[in-house]
Steps between C-alpha positions, in 0.01 A plus 500: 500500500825423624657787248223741566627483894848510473464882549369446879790253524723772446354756738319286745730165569825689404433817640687645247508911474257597230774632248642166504187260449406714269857429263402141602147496410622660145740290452327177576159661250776524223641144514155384590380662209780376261428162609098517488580637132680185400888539618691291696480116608306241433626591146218219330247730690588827386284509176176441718612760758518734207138423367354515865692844553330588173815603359454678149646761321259775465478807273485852584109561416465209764768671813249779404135410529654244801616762681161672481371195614668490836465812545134513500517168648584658806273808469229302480619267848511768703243726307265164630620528860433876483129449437448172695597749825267741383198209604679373755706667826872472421634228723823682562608280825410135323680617174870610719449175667854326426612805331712626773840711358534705829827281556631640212675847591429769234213563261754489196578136601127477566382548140828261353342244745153546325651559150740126514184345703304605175732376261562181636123403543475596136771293353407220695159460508465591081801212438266239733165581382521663169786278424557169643143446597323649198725453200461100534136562587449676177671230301310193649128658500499841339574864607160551717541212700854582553430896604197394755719196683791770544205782617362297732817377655666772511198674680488217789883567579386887577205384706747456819558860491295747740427722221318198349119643547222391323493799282850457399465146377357591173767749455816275541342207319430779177869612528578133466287435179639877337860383595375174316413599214823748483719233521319277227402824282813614511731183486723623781467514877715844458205747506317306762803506726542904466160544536459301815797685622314788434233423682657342826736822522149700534376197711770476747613873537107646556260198538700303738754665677374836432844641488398714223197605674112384602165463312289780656198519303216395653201286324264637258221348790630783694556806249280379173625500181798760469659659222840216644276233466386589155859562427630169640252330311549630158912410573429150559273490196790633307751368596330103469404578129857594443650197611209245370562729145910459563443115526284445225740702283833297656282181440431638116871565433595179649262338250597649228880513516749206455550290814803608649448281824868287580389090378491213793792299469434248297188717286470468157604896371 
C-alpha cells in the first residue's frame, strides 16, 4: 500500500504540477519495479524477490497468447460493468466520488493523470497480490488456495471505494481470480500488470472521473432487451472465453517447456 500511494504523495502532499509527479511517479515505478524484481539491497534477499516477482524468461509464443490475455482481460472488466448498468441505474455521482481532477488545468494533463493513476495501481497492486501475497501462498498450500486468499483480499481493499456496490462486488473479486490465474498460468506478473493497466486507464478516464465521457444507456428494465444489450453481452462472452482459453494455453506451455524460473538462493538447480 505504501507504493501504490506514493502517486497521491506526489500530487496531493507535494502539490507538485502534474508534469512533474508524473516523471516522479515513473521514476519511482521503475526503481520500484527493479527492486520488486530482485535488484538492489538486501543482496541475501534478492533471489526470493525474484521468485515472488515471478521473474522468468519467457518465449515469444508466450509474450503472444499473454498479451491476448490482458487484453481480453480487460474487455471482459469493463464488458462486465457495461452489462451490470444495464440492470442497474448507473451511479454516476457515487462512482466520481474521490475522483476529483478539476484542479488539474487542461484535459491533456487530465488523461496523463488517469493514464500514470492507472499504471501505478497496476504495478502495485499485481507485485502485492499476485506476487508477494500469492507466490508464497502457492508454494505453502497450492495454487487455488493461493489465487482465492489474494481474490478475496484484494476485493476488501476496493470495498472503501464509493463505486463499491453490491453488484460490483462480484466483478472486482472475478478480476482478482482471472489476474490470478494469469500470473500463475503464465509464470510472470508482466501480463497481469498490462492488463490491469488496461483496465484502470478505461476505469479511471470513463468510469470514474468521466473525463473521457459518461455511461448513458439506460437499463434494459426501462427499454427491454436491445440490439446494445445483445451486443454487450455476446462481447463479454467473448472476450472471457478468450482469456480463460489464453490461460489455459500459457498454463499448457508453461507445463510443457523447461523451467526457466531464476533458483532461490541457496536451491538446488
Amino acid at each position: 500500500m505504501i507504493p501504490a500511494n506514493v502517486w497521491l504523495i506526489f500530487l496531493l502532499a507535494l502539490k507538485l504540477p502534474v508534469p512533474a509527479a508524473i516523471i516522479g511517479e515513473l521514476f519511482f515505478l521503475a526503481v520500484y519495479i527493479w527492486w520488486a524484481h530482485g535488484g538492489g539491497p538486501p543482496k541475501r534477499l534478492q533471489s526470493v524477490r525474484a521468485d515472488y516477482f515471478r521473474k522468468r524468461r519467457l518465449s515469444a509464443q508466450q509474450w503472444a497468447w499473454g498479451l491476448v490475455a490482458a487484453i481480453s482481460f480487460a474487455v471482459t472488466v469493463h464488458s462486465a460493468i457495461t452489462l451490470l448498468f444495464r440492470f442497474v441505474p448507473y451511479p454516476a455521482a457515487a462512482f466520481r466520488q474521490g475522483y476529483d481532477l478539476s484542479y488539474i488545468p487542461t484535459r491533456q494533463l487530465q488523461y496523463l493523470a488517469c493514464i500514470v493513476s492507472a499504471l501505478s495501481a497496476g504495478v502495485c497492486e499485481e507485485i502485492g497480490f499476485r506476487g508477494y501475497m500469492q507466490r508464497p501462498i502457492e508454494e505453502r498450500h497450492g495454487a487455488l488456495l493461493g489465487i482465492l486468499v489474494s481474490s478475496v483480499l484484494f476485493t476488501l481493499l476496493h470495498l472503501t471505494k464509493g463505486w463499491v456496490l453490491p453488484g460490483m462486488v462480484p466483478i472486482v473479486f472475478g478480476a482478482g481470480v482471472l489476474l490470478g490465474a494469469l500470473a500463475r498460468a503464465a509464470g510472470t506478473l508482466w501480463f497481469g500488470i498490462l492488463g490491469h493497466w488496461i483496465m484502470d486507464i478505461g476505469l479511471f478516464l470513463f468510469w470514474w472521473t468521466q473525463v473521457a465521457g459518461t455511461f448513458g444507456q439506460r437499463p434494459i428494465g426501462e427499454t427491454g432487451i436491445d440490439r446494445a444489450f445483445i451486443w454487450e453481452a455476446d462481447i463479454f462472452c467473448a472476450a472471457l472465453l478468450v482469456v480463460l482459453a489464453a490461460i489455459t494455453r500459457l498454463l499448457k506451455m508453461r507445463d510443457e517447456g523447461p523451467s526457466s524460473a531464476v533458483p532461490r538462493m541457496g536451491a538446488t538447480v
